[in-house]
N, CA, C and O atoms as CSV, one atom per row, in Angstrom:
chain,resi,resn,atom,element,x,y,z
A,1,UNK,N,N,144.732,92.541,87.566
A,1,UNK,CA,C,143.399,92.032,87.379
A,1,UNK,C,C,142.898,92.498,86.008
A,1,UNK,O,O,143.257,93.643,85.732
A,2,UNK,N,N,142.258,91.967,85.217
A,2,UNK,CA,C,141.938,91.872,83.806
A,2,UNK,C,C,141.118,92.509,84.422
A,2,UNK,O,O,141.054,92.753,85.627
A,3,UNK,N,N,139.989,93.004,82.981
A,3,UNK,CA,C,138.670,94.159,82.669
A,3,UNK,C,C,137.683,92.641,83.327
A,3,UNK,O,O,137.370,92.614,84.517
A,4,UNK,N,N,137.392,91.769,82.607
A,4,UNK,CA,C,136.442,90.746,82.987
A,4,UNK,C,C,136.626,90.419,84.285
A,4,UNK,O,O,135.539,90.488,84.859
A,5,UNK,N,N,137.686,90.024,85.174
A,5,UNK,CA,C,137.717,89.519,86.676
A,5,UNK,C,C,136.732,90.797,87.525
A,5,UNK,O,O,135.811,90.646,88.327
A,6,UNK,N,N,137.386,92.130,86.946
A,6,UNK,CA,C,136.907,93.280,87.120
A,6,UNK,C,C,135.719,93.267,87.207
A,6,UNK,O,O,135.220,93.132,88.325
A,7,UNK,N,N,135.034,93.381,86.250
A,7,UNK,CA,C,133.673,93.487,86.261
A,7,UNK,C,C,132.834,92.180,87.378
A,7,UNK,O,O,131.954,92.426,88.203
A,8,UNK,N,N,133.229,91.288,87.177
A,8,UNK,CA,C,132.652,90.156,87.574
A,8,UNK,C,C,132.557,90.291,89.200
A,8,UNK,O,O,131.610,89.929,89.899
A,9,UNK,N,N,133.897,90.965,89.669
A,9,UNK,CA,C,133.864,91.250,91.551
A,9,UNK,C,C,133.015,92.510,91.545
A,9,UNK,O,O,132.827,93.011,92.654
A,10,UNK,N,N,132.345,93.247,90.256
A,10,UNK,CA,C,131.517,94.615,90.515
A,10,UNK,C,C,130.462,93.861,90.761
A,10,UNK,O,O,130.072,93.993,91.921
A,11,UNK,N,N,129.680,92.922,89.949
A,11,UNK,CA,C,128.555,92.757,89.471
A,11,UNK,C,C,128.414,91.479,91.241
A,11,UNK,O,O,127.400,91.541,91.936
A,12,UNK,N,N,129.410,90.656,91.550
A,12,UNK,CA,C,129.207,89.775,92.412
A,12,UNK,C,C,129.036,91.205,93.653
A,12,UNK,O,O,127.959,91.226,94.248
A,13,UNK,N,N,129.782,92.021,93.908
A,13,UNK,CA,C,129.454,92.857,94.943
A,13,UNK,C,C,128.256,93.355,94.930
A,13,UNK,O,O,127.581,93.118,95.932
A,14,UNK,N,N,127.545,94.284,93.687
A,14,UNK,CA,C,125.820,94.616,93.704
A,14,UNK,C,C,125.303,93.296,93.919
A,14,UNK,O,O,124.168,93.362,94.391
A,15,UNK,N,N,125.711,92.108,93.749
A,15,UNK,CA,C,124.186,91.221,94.217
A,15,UNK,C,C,124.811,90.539,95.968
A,15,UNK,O,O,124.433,89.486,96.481
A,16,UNK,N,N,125.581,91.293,96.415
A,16,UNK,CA,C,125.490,91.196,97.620
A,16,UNK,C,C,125.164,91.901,98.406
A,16,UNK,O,O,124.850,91.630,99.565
A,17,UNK,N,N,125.195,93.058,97.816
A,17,UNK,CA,C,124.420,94.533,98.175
A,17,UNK,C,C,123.250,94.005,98.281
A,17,UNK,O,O,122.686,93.749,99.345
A,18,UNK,N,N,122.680,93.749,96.795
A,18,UNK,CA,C,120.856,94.152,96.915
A,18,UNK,C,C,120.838,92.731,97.477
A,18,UNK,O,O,119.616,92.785,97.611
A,19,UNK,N,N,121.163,91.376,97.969
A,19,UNK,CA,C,120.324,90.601,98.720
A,19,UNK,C,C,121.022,90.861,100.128
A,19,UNK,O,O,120.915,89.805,100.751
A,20,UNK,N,N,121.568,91.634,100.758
A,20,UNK,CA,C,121.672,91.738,102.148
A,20,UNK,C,C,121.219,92.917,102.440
A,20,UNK,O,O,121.439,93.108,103.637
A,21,UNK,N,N,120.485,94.177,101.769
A,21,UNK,CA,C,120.068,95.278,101.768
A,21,UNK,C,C,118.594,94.636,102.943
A,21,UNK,O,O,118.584,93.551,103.525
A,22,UNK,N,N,117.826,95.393,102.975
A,22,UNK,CA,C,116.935,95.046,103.790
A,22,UNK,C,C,115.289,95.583,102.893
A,22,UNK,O,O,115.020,96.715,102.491
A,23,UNK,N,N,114.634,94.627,102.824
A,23,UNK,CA,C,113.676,94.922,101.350
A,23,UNK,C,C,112.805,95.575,101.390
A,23,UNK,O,O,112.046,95.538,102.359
A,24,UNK,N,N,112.658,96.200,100.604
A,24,UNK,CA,C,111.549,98.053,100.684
A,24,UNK,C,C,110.537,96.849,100.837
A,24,UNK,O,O,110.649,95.687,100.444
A,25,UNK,N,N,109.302,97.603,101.667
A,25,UNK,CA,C,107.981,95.948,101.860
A,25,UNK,C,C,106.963,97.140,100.768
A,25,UNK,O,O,106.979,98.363,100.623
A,26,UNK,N,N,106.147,96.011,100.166
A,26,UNK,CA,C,105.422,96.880,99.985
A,26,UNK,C,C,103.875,97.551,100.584
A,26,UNK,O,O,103.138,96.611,100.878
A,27,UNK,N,N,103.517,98.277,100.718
A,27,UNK,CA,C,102.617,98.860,101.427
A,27,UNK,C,C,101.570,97.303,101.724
A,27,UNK,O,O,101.930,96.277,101.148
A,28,UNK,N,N,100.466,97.270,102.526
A,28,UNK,CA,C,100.346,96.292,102.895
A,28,UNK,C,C,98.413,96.594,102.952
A,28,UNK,O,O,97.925,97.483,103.650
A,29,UNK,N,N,97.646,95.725,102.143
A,29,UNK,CA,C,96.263,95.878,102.287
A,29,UNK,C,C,95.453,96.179,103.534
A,29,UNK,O,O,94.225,96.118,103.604
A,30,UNK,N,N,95.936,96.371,104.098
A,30,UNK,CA,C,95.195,95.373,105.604
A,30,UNK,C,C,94.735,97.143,106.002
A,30,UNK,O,O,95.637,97.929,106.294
A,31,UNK,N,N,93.484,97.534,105.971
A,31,UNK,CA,C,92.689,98.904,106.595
A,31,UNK,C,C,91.563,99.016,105.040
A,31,UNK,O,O,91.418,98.296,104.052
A,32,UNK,N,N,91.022,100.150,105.453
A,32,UNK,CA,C,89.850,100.656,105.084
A,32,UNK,C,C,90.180,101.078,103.524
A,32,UNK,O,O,91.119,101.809,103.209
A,33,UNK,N,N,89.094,100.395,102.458
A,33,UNK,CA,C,89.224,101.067,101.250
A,33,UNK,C,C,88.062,101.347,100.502
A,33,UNK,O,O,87.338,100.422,100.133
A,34,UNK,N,N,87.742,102.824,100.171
A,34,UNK,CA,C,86.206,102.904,99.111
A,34,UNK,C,C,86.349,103.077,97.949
A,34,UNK,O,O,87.127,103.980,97.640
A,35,UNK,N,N,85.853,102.509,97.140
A,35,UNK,CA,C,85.707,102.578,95.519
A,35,UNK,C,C,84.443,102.582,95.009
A,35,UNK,O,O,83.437,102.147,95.571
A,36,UNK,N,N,84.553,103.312,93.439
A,36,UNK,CA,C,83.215,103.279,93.037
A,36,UNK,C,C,83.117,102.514,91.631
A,36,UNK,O,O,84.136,102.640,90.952
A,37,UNK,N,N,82.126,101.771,91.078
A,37,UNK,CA,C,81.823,101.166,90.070
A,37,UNK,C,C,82.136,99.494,90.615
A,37,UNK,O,O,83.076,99.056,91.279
A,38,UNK,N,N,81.087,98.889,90.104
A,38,UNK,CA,C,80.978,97.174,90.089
A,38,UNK,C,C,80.823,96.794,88.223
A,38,UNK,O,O,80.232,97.557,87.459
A,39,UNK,N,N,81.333,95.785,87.879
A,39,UNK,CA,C,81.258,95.160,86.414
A,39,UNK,C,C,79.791,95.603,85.867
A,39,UNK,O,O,79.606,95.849,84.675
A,40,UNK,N,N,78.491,95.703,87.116
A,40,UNK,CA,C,76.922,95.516,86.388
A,40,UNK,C,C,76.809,97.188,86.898
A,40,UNK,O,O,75.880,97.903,86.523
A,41,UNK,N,N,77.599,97.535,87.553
A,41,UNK,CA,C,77.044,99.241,87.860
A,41,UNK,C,C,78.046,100.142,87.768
A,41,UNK,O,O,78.965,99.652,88.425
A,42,UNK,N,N,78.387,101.168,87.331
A,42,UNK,CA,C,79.897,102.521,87.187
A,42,UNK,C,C,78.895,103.020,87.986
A,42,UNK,O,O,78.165,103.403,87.072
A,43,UNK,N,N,78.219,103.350,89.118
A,43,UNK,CA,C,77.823,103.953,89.816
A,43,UNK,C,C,77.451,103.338,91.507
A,43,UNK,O,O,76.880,104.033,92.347
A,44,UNK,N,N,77.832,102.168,91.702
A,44,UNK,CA,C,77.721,101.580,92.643
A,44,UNK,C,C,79.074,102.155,93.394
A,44,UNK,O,O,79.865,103.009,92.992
A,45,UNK,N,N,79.071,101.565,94.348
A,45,UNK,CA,C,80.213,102.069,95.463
A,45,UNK,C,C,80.039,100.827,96.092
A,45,UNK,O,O,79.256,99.892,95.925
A,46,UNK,N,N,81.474,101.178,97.274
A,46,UNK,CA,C,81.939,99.527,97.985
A,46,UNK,C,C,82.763,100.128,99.278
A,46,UNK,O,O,83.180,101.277,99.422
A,47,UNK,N,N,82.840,99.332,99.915
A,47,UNK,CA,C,83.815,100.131,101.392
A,47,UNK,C,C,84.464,98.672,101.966
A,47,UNK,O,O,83.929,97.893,102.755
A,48,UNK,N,N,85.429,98.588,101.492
A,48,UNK,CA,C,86.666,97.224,102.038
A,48,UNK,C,C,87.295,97.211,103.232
A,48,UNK,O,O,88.333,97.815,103.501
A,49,UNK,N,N,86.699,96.559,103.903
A,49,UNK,CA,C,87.423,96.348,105.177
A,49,UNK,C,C,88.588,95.161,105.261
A,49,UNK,O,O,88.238,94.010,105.520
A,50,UNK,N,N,90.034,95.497,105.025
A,50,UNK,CA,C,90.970,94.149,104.566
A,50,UNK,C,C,91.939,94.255,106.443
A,50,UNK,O,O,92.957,94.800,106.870
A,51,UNK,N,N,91.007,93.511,106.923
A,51,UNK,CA,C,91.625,93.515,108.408
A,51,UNK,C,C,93.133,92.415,108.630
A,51,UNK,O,O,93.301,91.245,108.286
A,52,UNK,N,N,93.812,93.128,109.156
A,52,UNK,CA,C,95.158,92.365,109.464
A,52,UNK,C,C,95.626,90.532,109.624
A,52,UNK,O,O,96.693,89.954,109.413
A,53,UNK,N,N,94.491,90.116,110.013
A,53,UNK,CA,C,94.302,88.872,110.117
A,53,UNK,C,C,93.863,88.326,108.971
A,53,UNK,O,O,93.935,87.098,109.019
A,54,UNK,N,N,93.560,88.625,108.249
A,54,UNK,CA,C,92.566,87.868,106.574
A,54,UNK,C,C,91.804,87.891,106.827
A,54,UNK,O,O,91.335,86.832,106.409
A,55,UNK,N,N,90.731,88.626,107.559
A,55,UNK,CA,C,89.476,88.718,107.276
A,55,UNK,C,C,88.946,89.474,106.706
A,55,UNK,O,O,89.329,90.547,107.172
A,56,UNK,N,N,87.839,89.758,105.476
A,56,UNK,CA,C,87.196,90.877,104.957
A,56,UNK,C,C,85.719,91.273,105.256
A,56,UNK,O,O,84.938,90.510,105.824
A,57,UNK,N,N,85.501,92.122,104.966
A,57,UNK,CA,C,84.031,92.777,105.482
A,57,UNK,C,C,83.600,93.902,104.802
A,57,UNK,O,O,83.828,95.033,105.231
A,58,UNK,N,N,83.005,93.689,103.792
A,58,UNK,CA,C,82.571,94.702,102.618
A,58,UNK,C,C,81.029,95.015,103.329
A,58,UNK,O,O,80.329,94.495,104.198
A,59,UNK,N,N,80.930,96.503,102.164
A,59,UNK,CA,C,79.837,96.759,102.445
A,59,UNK,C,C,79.775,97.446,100.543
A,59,UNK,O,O,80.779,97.817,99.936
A,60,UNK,N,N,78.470,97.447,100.016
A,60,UNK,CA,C,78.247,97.811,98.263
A,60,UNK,C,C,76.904,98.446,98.978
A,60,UNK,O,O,76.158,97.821,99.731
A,61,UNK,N,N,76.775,99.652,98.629
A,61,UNK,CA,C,75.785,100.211,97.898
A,61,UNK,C,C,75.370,100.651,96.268
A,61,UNK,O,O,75.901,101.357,95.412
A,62,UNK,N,N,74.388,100.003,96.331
A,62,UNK,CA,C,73.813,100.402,94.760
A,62,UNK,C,C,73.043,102.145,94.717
A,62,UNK,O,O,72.825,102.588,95.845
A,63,UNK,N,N,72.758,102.829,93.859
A,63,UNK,CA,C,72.131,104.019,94.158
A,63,UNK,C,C,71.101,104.223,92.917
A,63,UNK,O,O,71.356,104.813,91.868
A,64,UNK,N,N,69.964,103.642,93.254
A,64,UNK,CA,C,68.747,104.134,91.967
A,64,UNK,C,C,67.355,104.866,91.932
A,64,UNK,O,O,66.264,104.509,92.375
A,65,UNK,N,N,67.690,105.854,91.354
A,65,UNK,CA,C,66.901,107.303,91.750
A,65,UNK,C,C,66.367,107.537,92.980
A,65,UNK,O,O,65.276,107.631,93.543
A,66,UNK,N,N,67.993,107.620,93.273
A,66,UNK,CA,C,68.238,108.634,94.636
A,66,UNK,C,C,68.032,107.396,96.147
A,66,UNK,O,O,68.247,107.692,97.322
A,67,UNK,N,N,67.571,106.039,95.625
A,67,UNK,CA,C,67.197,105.098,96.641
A,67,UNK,C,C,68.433,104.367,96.634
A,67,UNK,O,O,68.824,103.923,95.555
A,68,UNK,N,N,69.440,104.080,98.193
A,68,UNK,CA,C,70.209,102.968,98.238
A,68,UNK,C,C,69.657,101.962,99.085
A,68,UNK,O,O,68.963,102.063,100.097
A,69,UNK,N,N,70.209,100.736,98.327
A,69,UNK,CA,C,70.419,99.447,97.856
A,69,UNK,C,C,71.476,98.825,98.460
A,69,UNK,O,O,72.482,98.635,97.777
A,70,UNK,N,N,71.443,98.242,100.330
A,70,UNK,CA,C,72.666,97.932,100.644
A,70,UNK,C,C,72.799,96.419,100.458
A,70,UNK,O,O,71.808,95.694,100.544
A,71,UNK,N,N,74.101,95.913,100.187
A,71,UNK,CA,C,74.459,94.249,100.818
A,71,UNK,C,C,75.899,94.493,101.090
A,71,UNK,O,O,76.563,95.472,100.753
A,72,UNK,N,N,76.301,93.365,101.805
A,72,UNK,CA,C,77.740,93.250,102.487
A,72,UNK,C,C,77.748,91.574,102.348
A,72,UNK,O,O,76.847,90.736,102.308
A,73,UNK,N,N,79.411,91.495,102.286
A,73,UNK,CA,C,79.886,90.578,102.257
A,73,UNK,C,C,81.044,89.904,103.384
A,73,UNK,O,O,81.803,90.715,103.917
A,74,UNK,N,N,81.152,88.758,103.668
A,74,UNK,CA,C,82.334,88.486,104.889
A,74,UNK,C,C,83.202,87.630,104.168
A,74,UNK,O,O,82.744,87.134,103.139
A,75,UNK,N,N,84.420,87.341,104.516
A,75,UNK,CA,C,85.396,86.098,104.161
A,75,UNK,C,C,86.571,86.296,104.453
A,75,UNK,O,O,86.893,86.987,105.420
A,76,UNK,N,N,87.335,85.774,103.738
A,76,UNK,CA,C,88.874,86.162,104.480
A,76,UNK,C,C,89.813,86.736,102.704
A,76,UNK,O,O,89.263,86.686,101.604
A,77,UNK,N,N,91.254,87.218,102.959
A,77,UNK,CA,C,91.824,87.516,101.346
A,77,UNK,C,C,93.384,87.343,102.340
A,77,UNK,O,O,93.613,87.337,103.550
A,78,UNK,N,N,94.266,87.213,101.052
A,78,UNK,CA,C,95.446,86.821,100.707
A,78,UNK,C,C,96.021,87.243,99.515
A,78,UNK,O,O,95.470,87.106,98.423
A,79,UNK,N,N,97.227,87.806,99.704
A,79,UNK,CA,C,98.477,87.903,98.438
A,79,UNK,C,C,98.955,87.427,98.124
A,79,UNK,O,O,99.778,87.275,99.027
A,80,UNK,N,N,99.248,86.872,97.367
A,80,UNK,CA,C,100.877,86.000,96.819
A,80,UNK,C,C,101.313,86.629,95.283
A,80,UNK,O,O,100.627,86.249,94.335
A,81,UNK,N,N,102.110,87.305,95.094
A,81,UNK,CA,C,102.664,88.109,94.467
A,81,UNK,C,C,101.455,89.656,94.067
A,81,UNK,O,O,101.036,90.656,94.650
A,82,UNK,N,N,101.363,89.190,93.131
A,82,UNK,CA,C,100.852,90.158,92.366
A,82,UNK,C,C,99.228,89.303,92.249
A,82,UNK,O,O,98.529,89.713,91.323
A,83,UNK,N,N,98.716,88.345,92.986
A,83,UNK,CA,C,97.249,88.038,92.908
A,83,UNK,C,C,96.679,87.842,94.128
A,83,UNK,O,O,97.084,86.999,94.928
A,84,UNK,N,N,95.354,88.901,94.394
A,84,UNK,CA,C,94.516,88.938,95.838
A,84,UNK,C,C,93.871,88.096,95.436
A,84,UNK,O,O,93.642,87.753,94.276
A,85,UNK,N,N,93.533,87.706,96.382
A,85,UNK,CA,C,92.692,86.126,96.496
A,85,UNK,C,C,91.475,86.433,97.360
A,85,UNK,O,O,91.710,86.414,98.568
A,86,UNK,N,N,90.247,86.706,97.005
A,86,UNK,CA,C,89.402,86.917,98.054
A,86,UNK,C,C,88.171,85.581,98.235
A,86,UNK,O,O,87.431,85.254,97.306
A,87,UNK,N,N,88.153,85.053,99.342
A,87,UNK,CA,C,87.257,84.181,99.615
A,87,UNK,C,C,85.697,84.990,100.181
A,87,UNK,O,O,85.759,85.903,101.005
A,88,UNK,N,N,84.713,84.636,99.764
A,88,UNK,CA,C,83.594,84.857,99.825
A,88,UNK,C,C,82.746,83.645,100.927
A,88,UNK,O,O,82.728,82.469,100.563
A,89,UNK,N,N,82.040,84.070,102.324
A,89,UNK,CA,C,82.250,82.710,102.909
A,89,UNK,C,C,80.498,83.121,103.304
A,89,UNK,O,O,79.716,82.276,103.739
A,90,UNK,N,N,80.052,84.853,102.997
A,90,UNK,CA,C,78.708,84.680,103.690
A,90,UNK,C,C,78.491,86.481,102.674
A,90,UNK,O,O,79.225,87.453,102.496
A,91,UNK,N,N,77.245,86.145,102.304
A,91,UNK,CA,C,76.582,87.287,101.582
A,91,UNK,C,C,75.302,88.123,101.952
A,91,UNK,O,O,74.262,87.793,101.383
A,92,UNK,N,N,75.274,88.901,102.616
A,92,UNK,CA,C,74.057,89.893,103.644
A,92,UNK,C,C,73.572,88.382,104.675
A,92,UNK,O,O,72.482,87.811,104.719
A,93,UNK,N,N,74.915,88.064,105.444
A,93,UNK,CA,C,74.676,87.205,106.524
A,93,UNK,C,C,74.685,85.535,106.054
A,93,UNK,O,O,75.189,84.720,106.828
A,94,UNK,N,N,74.258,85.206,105.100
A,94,UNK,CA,C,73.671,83.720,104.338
A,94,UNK,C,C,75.042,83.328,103.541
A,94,UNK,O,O,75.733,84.008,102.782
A,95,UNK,N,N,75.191,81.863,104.031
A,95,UNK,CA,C,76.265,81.389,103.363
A,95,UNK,C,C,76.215,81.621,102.034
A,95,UNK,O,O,75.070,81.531,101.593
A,96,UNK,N,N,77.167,81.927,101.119
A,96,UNK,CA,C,77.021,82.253,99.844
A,96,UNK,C,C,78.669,81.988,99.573
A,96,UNK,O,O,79.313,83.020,99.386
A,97,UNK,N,N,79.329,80.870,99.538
A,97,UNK,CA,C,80.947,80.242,99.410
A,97,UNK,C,C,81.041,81.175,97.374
A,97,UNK,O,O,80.406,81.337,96.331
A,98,UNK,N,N,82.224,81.443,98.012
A,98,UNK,CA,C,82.991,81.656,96.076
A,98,UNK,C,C,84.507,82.577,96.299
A,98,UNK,O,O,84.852,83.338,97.203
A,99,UNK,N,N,85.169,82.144,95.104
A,99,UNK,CA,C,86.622,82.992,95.433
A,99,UNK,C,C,86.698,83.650,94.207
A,99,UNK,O,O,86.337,83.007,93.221
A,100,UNK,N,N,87.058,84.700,94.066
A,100,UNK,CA,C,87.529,85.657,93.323
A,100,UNK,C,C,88.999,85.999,93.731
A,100,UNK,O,O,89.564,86.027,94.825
A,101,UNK,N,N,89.526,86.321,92.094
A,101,UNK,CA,C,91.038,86.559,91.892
A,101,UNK,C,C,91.330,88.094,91.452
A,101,UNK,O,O,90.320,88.690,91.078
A,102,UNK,N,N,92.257,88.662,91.437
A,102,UNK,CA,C,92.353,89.828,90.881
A,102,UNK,C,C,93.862,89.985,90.870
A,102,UNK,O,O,94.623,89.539,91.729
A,103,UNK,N,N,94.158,90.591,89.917
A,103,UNK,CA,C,95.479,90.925,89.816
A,103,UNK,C,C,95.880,92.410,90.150
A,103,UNK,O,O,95.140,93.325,89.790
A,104,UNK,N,N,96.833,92.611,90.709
A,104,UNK,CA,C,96.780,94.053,92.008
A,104,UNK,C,C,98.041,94.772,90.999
A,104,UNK,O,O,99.239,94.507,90.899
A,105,UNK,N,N,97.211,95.740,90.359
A,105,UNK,CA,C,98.771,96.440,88.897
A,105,UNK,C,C,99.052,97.783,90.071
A,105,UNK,O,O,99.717,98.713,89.612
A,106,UNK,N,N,98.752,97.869,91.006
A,106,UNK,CA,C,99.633,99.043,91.760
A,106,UNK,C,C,99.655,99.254,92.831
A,106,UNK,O,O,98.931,100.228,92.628
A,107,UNK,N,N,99.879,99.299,94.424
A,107,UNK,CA,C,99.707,99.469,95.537
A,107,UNK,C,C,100.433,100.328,96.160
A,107,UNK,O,O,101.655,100.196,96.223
A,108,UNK,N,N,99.602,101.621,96.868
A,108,UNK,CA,C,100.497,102.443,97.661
A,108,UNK,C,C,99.681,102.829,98.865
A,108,UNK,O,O,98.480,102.733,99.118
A,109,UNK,N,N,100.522,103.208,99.401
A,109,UNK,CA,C,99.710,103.803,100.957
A,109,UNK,C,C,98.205,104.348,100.956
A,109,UNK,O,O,97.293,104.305,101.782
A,110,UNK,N,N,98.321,104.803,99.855
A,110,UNK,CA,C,97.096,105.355,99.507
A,110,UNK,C,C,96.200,105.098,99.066
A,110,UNK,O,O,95.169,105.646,99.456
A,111,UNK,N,N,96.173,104.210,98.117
A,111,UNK,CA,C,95.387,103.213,96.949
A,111,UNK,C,C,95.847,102.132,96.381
A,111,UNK,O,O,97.019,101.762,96.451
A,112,UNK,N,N,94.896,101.530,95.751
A,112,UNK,CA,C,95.129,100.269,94.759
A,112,UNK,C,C,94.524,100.419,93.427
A,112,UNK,O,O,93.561,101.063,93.011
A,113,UNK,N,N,95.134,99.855,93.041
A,113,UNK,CA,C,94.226,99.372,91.277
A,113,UNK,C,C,94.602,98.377,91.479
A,113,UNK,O,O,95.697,98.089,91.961
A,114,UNK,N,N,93.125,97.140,90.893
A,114,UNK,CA,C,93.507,95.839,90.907
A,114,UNK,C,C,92.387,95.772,89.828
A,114,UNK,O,O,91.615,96.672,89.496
A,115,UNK,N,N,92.472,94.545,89.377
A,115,UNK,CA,C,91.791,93.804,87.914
A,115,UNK,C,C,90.894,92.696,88.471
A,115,UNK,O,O,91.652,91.922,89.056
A,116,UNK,N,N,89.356,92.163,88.582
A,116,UNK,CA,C,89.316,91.060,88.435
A,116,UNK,C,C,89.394,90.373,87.174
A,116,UNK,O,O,88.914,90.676,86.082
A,117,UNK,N,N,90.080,89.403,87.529
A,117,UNK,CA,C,90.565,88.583,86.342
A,117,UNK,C,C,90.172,87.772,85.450
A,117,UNK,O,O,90.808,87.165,84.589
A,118,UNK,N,N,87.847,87.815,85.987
A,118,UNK,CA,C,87.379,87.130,85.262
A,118,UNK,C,C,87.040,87.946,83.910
A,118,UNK,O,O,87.168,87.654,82.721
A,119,UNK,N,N,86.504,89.208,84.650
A,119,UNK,CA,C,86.242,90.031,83.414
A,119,UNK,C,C,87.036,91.108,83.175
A,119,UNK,O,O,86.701,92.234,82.806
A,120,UNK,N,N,88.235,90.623,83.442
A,120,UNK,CA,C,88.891,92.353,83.216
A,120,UNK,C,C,88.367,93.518,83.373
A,120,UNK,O,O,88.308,94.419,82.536
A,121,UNK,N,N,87.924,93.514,84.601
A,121,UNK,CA,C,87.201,94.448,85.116
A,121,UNK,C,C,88.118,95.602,86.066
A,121,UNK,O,O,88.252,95.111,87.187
A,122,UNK,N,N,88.677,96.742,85.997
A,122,UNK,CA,C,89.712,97.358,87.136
A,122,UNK,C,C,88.466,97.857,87.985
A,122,UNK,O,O,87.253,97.954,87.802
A,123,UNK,N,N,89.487,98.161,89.142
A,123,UNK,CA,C,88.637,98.949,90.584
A,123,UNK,C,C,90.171,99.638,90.836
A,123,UNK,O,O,91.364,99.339,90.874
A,124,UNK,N,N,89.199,100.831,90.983
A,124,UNK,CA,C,90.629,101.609,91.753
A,124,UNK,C,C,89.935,102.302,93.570
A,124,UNK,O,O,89.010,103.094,93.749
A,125,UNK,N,N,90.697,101.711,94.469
A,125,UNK,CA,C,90.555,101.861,95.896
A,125,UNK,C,C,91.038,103.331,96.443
A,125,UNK,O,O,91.495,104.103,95.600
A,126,UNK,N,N,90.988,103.607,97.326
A,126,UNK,CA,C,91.436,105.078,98.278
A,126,UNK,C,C,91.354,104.337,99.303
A,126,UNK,O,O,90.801,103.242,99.210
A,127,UNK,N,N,91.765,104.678,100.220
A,127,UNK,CA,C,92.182,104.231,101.682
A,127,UNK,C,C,91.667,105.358,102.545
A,127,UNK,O,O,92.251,106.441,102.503
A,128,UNK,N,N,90.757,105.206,103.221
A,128,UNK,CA,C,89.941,105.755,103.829
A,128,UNK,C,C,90.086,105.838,105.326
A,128,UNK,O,O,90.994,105.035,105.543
A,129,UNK,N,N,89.814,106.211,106.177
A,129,UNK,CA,C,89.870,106.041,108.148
A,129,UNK,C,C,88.640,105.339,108.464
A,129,UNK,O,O,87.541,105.495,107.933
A,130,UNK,N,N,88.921,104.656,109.266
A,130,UNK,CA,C,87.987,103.048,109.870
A,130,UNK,C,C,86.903,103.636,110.001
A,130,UNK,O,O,86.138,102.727,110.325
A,131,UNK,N,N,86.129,104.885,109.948
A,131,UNK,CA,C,85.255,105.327,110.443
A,131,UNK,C,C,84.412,106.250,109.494
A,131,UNK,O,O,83.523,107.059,109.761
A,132,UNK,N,N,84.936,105.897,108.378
A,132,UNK,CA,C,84.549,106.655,107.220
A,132,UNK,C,C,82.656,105.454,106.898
A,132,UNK,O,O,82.476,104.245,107.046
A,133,UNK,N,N,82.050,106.146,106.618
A,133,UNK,CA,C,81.014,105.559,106.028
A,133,UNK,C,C,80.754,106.079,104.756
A,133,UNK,O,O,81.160,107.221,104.537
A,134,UNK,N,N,80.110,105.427,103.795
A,134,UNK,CA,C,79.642,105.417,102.460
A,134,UNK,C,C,78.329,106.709,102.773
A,134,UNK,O,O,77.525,106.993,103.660
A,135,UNK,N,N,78.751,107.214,101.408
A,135,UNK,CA,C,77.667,108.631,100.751
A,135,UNK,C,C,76.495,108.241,100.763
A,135,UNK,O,O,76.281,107.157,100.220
A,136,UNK,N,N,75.356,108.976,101.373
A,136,UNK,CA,C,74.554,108.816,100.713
A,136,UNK,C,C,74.187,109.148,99.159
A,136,UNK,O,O,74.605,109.984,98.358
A,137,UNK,N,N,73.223,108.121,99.102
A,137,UNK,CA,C,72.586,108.560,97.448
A,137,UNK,C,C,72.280,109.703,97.149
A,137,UNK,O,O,72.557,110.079,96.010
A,138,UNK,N,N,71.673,110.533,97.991
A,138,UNK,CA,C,71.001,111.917,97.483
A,138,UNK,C,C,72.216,112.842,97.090
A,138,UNK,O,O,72.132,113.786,96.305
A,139,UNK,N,N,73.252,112.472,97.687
A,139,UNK,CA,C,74.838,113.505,97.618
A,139,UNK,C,C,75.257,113.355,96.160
A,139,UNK,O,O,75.661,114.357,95.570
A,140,UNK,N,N,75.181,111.982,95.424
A,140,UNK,CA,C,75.353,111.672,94.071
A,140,UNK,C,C,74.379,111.600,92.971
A,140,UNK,O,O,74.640,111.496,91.773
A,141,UNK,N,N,73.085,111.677,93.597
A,141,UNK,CA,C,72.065,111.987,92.674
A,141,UNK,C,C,72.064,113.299,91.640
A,141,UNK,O,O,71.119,113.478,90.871
């Protein structure tokens, strides 16, 4: 067997390896995430509820001298590669339709960084327990 046949049954064996291997998944959105800063506030906060089914359920507090400022949002989100897709379907209860995109530059068990993609805006997430609630203001004042 020549050097080239050689190589060629190495290189055909690794790609039978890595497509019959069984594929690392990657960590998966779906539970509790808090972050702080919005595009109009670096001091706002947010608490993501990305439930298993596609549904979402935010909650944003704003915090201004020492007074919070709640609204929440409902809709559903989706992945497809490397872009979350979040649909916006009702805003503090009142239809309020819109989709936002973001591009997701890291995901682990633990957190996310993602971009929205209108303003290049990052958010970086923590993954929190279902039962975690948002700070009050006076704690960050």
């Amino acid at each position: 067997m020549r050097f080239g046949e050689l190589k060629m049954w190495r290189i055909a064996g690794l790609l039978l390896w890595l497509f019959s291997s069984p594929a690392i998944a990657a960590p998966s959105l779906a539970g509790t995430w808090f972050g702080k800063g919005q595009p109009d506030s670096r001091e706002s906060m947010y608490l993501d509820r990305f439930l298993a089914n596609g549904q979402l359920h935010s909650q944003f507090r704003d915090c201004i001298k020492g007074n919070a400022y709640d609204s929440s949002e409902d809709g559903i989100w989706s992945v497809s590669g490397i872009i979350l897709t979040i649909k916006i379907e009702r805003h503090d209860g009142k239809p309020a339709p819109r989709t936002d995109t973001y591009r997701l530059d890291s995901v682990t068990a633990n957190g996310f960084k993602d971009v929205y993609i209108p303003l290049n805006f990052s958010f970086d997430e923590h993954r929190v327990g279902d039962n975690f609630t948002m700070p009050s203001c006076q704690l960050l004042s």
